[in-house]
PDB file of N, CA, C and O in Angstrom:
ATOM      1  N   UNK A   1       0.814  -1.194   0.000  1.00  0.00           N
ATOM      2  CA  UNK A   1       0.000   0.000   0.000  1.00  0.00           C
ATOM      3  C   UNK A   1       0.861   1.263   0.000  1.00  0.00           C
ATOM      4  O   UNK A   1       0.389   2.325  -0.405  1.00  0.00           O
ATOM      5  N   UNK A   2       1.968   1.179   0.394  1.00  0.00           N
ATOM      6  CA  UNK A   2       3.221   2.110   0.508  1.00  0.00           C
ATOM      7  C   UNK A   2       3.615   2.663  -0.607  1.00  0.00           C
ATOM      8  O   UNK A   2       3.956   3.796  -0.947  1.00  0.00           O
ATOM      9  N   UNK A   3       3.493   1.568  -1.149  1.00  0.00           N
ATOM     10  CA  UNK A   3       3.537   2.249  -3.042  1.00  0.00           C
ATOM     11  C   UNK A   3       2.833   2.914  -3.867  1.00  0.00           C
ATOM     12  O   UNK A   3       3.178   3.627  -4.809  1.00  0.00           O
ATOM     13  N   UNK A   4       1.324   2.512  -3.268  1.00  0.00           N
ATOM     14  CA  UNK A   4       0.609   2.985  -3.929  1.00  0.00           C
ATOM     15  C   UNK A   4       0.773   4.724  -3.845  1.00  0.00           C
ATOM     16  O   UNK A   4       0.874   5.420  -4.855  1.00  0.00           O
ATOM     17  N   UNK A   5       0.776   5.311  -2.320  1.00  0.00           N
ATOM     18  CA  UNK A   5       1.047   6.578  -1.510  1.00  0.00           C
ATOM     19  C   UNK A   5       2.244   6.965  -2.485  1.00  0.00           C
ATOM     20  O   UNK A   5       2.148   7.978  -3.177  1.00  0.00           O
ATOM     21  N   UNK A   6       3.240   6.247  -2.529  1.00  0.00           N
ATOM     22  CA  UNK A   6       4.480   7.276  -3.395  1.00  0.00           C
ATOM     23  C   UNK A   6       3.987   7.763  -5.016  1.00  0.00           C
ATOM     24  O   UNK A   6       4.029   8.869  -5.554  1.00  0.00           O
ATOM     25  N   UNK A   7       3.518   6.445  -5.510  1.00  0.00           N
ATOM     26  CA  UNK A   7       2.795   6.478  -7.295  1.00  0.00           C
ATOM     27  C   UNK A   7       1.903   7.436  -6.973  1.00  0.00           C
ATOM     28  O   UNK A   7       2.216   8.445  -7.605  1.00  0.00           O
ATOM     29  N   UNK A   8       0.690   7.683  -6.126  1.00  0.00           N
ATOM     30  CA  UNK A   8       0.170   8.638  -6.105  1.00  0.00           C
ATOM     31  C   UNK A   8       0.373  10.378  -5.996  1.00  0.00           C
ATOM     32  O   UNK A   8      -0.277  11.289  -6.509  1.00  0.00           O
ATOM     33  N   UNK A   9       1.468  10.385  -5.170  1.00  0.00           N
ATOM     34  CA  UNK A   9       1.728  12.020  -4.826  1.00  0.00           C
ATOM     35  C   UNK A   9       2.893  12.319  -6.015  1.00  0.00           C
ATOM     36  O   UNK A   9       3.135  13.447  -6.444  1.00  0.00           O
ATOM     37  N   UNK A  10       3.593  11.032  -6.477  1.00  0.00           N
ATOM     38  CA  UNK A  10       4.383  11.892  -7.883  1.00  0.00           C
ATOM     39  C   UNK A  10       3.517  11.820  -9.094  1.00  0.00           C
ATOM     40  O   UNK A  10       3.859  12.598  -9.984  1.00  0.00           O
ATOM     41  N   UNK A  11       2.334  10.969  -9.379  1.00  0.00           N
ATOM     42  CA  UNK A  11       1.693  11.558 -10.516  1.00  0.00           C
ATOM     43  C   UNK A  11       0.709  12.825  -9.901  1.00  0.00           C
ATOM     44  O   UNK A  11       0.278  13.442 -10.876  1.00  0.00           O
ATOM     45  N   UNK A  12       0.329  13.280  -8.935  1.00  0.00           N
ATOM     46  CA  UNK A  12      -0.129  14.226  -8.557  1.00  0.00           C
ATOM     47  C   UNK A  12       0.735  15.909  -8.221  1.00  0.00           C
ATOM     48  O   UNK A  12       0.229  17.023  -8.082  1.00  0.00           O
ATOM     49  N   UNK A  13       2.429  15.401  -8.173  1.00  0.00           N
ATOM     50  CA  UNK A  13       2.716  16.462  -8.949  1.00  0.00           C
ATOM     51  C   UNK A  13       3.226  16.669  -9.907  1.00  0.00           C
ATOM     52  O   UNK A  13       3.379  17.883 -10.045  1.00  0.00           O
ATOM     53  N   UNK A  14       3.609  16.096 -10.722  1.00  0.00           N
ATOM     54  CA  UNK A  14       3.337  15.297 -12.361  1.00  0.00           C
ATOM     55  C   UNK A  14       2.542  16.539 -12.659  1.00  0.00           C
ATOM     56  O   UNK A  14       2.980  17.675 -12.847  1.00  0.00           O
ATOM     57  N   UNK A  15       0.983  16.018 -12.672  1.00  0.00           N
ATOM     58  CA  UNK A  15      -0.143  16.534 -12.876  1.00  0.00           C
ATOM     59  C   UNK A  15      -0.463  18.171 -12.982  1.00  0.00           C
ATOM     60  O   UNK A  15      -0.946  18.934 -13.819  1.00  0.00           O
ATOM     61  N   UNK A  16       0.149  18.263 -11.505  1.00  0.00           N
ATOM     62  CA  UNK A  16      -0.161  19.711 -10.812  1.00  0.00           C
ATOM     63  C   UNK A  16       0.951  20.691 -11.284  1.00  0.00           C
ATOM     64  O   UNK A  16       0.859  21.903 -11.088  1.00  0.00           O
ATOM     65  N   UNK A  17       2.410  19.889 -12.156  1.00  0.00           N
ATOM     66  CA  UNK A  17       3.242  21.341 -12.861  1.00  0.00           C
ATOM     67  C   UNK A  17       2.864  21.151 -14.210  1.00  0.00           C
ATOM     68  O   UNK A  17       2.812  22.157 -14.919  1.00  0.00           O
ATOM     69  N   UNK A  18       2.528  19.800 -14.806  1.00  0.00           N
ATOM     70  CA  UNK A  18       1.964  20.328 -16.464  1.00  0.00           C
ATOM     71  C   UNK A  18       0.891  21.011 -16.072  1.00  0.00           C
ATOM     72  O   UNK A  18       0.901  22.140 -16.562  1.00  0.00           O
ATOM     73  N   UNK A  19      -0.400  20.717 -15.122  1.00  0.00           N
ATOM     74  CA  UNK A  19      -1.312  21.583 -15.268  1.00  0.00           C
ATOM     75  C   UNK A  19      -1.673  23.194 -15.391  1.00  0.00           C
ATOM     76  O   UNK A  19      -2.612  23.902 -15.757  1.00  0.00           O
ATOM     77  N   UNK A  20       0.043  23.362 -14.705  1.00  0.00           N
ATOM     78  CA  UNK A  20       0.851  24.693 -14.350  1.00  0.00           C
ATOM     79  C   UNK A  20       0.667  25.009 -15.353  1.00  0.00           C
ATOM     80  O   UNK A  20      -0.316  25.735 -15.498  1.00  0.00           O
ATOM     81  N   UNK A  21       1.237  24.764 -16.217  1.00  0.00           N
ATOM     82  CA  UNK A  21       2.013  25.560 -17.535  1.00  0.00           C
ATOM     83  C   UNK A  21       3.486  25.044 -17.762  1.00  0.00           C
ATOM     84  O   UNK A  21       4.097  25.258 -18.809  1.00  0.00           O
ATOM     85  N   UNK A  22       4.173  24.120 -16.344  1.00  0.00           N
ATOM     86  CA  UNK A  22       5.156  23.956 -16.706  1.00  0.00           C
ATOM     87  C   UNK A  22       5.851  23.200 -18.183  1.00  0.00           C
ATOM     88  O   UNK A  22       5.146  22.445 -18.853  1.00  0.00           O
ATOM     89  N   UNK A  23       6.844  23.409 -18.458  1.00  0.00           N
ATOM     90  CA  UNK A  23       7.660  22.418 -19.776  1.00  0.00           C
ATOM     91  C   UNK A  23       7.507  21.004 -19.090  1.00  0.00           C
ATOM     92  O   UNK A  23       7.498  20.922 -17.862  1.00  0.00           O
ATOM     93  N   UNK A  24       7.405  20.049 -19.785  1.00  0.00           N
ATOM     94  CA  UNK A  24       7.491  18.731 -19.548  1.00  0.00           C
ATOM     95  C   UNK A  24       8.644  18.140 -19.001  1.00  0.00           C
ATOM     96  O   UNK A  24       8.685  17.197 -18.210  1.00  0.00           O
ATOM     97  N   UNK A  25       9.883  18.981 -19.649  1.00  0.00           N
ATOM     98  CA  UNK A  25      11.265  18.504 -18.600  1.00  0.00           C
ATOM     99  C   UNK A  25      11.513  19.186 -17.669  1.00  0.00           C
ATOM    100  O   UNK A  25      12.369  18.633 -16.978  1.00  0.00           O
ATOM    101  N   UNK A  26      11.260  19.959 -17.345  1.00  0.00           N
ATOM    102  CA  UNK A  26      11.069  20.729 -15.994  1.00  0.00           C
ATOM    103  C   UNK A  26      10.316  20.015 -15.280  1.00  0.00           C
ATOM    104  O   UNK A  26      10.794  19.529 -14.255  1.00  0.00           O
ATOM    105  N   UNK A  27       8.782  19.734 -15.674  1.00  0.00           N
ATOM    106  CA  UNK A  27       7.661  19.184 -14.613  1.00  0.00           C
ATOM    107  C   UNK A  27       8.740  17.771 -14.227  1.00  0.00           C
ATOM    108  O   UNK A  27       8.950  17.490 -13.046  1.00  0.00           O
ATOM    109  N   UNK A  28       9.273  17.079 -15.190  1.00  0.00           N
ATOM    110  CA  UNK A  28      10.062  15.588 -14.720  1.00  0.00           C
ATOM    111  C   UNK A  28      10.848  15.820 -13.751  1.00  0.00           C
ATOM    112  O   UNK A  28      10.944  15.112 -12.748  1.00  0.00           O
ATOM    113  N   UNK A  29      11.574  17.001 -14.017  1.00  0.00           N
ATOM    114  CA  UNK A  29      13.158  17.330 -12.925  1.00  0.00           C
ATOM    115  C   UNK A  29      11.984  17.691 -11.639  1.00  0.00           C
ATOM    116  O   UNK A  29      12.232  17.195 -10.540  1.00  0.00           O
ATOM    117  N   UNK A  30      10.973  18.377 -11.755  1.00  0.00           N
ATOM    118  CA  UNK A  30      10.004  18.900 -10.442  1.00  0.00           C
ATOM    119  C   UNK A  30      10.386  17.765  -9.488  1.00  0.00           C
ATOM    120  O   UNK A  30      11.132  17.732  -8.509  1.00  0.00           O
ATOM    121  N   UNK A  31       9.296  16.446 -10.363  1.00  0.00           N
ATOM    122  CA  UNK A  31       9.110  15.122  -9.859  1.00  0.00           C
ATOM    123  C   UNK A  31      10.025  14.596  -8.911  1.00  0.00           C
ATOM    124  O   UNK A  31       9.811  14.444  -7.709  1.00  0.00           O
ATOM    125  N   UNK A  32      11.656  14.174  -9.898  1.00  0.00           N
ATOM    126  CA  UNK A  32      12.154  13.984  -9.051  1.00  0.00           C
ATOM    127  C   UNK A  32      13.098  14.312  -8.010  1.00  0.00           C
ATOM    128  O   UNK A  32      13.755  13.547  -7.304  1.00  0.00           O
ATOM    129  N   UNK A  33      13.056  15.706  -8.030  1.00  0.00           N
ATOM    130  CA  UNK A  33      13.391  16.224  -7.070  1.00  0.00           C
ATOM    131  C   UNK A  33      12.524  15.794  -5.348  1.00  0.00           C
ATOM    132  O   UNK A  33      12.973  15.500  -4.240  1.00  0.00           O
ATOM    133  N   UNK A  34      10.999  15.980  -5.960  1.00  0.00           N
ATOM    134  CA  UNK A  34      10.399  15.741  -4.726  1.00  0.00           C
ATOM    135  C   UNK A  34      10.655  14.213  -4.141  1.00  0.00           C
ATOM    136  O   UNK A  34      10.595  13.940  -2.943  1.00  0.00           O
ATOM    137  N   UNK A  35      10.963  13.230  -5.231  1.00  0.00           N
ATOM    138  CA  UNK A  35      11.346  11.781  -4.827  1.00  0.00           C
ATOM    139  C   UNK A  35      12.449  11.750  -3.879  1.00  0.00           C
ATOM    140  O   UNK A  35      12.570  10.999  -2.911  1.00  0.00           O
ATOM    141  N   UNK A  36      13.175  12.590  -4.248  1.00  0.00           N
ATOM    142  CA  UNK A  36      14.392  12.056  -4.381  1.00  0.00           C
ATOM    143  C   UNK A  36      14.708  13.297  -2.537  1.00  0.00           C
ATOM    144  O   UNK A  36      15.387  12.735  -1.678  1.00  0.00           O
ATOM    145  N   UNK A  37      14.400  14.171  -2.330  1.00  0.00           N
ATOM    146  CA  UNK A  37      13.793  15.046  -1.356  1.00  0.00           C
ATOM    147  C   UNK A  37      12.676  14.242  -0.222  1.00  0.00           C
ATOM    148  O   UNK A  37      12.655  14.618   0.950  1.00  0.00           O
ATOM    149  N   UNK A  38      11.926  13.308  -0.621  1.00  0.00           N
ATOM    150  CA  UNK A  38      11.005  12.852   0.230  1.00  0.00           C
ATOM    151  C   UNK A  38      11.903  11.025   0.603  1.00  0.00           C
ATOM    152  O   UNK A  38      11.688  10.375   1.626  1.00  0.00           O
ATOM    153  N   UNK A  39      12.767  10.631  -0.432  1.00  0.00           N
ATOM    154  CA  UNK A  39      12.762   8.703   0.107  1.00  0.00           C
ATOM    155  C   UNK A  39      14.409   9.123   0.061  1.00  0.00           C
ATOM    156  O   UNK A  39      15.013   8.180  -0.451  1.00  0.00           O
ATOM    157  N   UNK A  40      15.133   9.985   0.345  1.00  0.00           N
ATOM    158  CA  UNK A  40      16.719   9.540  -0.046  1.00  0.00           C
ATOM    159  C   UNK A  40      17.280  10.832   1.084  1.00  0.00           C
ATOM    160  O   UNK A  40      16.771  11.920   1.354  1.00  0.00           O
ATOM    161  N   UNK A  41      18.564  10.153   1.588  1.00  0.00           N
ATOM    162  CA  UNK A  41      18.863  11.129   2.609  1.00  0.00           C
ATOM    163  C   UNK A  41      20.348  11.923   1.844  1.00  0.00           C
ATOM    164  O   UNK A  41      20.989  12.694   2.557  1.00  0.00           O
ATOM    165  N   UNK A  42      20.690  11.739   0.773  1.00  0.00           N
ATOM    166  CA  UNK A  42      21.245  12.407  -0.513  1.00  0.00           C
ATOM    167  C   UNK A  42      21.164  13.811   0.114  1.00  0.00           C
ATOM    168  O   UNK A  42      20.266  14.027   0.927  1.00  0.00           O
ATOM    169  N   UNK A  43      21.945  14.674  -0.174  1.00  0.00           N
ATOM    170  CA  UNK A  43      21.775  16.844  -0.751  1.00  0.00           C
ATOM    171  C   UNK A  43      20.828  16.056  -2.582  1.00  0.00           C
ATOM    172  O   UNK A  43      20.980  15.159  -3.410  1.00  0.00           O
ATOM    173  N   UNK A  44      20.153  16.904  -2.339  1.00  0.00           N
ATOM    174  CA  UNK A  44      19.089  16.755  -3.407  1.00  0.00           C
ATOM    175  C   UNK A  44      19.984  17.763  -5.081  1.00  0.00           C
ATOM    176  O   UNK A  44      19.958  17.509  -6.285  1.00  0.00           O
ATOM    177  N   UNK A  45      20.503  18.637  -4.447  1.00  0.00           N
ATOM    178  CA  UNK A  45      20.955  19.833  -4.970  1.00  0.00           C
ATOM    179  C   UNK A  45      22.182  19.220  -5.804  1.00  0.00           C
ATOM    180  O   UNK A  45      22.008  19.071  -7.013  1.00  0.00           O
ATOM    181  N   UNK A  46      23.267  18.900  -5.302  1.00  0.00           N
ATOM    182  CA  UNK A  46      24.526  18.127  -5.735  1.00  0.00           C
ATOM    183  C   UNK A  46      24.385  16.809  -6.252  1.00  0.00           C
ATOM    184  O   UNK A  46      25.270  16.195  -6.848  1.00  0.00           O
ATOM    185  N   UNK A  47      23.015  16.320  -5.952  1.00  0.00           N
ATOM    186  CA  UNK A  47      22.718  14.932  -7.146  1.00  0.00           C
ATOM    187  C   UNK A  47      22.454  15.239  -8.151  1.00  0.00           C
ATOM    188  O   UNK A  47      23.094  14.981  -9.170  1.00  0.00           O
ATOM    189  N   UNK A  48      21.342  15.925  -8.059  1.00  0.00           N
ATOM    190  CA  UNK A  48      20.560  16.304  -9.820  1.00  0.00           C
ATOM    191  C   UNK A  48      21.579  17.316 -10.715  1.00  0.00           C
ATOM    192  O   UNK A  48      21.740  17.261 -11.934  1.00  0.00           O
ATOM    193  N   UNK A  49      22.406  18.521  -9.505  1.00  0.00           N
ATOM    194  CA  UNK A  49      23.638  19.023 -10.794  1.00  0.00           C
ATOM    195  C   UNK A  49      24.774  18.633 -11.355  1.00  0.00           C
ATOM    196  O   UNK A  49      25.401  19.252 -12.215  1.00  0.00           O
ATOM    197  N   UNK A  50      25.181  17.095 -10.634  1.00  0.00           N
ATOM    198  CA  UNK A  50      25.935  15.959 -10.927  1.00  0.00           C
ATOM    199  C   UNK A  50      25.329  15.107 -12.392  1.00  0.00           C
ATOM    200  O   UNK A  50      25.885  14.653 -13.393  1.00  0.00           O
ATOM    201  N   UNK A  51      24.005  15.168 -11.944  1.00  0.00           N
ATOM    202  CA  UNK A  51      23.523  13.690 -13.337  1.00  0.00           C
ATOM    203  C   UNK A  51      23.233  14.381 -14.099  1.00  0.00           C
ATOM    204  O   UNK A  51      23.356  13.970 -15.253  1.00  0.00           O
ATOM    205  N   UNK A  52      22.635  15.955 -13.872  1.00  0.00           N
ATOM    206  CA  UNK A  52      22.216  16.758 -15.399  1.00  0.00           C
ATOM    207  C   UNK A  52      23.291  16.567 -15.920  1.00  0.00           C
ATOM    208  O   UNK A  52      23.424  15.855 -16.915  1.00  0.00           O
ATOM    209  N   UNK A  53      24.375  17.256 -15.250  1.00  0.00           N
ATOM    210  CA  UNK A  53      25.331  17.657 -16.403  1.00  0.00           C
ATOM    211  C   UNK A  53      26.316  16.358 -16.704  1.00  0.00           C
ATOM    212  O   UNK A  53      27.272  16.525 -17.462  1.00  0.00           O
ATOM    213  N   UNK A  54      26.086  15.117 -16.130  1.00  0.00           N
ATOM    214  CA  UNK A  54      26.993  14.268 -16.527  1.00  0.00           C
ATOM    215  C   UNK A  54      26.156  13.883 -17.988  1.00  0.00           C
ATOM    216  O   UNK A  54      26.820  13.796 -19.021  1.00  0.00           O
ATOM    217  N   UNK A  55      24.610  13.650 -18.022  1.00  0.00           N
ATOM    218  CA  UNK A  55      23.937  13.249 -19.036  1.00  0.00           C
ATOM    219  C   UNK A  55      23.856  14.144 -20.376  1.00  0.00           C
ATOM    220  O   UNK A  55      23.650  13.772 -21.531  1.00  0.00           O
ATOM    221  N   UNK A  56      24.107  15.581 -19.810  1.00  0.00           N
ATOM    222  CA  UNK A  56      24.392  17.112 -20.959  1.00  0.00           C
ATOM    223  C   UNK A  56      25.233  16.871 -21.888  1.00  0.00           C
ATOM    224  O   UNK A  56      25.126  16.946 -23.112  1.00  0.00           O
ATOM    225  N   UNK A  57      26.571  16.403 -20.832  1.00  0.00           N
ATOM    226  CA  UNK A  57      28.093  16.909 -21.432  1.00  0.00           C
ATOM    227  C   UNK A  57      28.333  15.670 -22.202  1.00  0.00           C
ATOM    228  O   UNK A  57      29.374  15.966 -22.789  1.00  0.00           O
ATOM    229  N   UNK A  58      28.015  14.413 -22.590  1.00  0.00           N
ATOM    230  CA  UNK A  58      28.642  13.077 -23.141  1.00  0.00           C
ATOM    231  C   UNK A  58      28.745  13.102 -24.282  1.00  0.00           C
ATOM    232  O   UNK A  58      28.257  14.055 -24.891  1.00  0.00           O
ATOM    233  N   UNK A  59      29.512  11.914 -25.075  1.00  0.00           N
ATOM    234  CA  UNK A  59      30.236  12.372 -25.937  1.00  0.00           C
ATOM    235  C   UNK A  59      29.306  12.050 -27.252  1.00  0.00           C
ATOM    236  O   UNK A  59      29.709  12.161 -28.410  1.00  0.00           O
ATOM    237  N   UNK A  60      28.074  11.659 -26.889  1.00  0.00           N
ATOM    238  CA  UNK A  60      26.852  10.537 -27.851  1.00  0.00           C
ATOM    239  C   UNK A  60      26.311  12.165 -28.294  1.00  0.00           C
ATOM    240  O   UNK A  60      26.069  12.421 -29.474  1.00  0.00           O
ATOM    241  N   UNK A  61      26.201  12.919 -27.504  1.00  0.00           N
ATOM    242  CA  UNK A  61      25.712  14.218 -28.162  1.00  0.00           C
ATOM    243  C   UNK A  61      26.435  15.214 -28.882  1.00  0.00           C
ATOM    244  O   UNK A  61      26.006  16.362 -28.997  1.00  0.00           O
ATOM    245  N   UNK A  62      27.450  14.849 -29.345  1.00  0.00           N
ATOM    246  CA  UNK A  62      28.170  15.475 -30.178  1.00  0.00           C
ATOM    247  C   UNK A  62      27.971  15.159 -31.184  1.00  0.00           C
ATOM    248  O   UNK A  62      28.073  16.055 -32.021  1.00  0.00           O
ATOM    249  N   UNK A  63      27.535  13.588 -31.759  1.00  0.00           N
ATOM    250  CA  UNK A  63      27.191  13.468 -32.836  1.00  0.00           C
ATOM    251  C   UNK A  63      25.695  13.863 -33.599  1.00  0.00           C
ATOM    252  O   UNK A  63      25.457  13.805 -34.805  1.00  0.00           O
ATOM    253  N   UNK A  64      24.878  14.233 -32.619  1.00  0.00           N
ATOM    254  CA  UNK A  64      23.513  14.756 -33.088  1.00  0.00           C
ATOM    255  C   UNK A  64      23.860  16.005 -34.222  1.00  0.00           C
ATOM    256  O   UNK A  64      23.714  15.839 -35.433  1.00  0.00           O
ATOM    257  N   UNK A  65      24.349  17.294 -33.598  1.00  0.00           N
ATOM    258  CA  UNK A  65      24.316  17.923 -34.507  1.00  0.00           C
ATOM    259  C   UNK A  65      25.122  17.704 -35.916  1.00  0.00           C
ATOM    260  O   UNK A  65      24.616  18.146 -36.947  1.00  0.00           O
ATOM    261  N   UNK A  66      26.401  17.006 -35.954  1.00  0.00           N
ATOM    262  CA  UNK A  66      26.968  16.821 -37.293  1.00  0.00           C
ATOM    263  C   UNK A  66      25.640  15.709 -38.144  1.00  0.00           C
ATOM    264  O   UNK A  66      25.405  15.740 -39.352  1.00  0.00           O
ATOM    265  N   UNK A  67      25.116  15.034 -37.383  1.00  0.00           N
ATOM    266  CA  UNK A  67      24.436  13.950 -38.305  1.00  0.00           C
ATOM    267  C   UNK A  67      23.122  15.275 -38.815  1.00  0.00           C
ATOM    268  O   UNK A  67      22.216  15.073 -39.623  1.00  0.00           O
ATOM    269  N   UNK A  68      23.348  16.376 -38.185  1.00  0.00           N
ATOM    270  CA  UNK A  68      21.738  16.971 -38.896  1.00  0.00           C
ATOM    271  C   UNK A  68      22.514  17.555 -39.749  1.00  0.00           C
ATOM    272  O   UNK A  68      22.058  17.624 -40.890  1.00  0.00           O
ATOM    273  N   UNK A  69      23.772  18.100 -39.525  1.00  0.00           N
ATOM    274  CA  UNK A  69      24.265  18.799 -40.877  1.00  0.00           C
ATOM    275  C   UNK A  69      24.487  18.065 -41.753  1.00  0.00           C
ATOM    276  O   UNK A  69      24.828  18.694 -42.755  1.00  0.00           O
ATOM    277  N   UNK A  70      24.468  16.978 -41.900  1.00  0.00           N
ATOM    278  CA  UNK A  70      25.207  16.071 -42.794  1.00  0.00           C
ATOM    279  C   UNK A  70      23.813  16.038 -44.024  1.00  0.00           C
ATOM    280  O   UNK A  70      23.914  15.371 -45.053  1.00  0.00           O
TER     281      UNK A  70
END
């Protein structure tokens, strides 16, 4: 039933920042911030600016833009 309580309050704020107006990757980063803020005893702050930018900076996205110029 424990699960159900967590699935519930992150599609409810899911819900409550698209309903905002928020961007869709924003409303996601919202999400898990609050996860990750509510079940993990982590700095919330120094995780997510660790994995953004490890997932930003890699080297698989360098090839996107030459393959559009191409």
């Amino acid at each position: 039933m424990e699960e159900f309580y967590a699935i519930s309050l992150f599609l409810f704020v899911l819900f409550l920042l698209l309903g905002s107006g928020v961007w869709v990757g924003l409303a996601l980063m919202g999400v898990a911030w609050v996860g990750m803020e509510l079940f993990t005893s982590r700095p919330v702050g120094d995780t997510m600016i660790t994995t953004i930018w490890a997932s930003s900076s890699s080297w698989t996205l360098t090839a996107l833009p030459l393959f559009i110029w191409m």
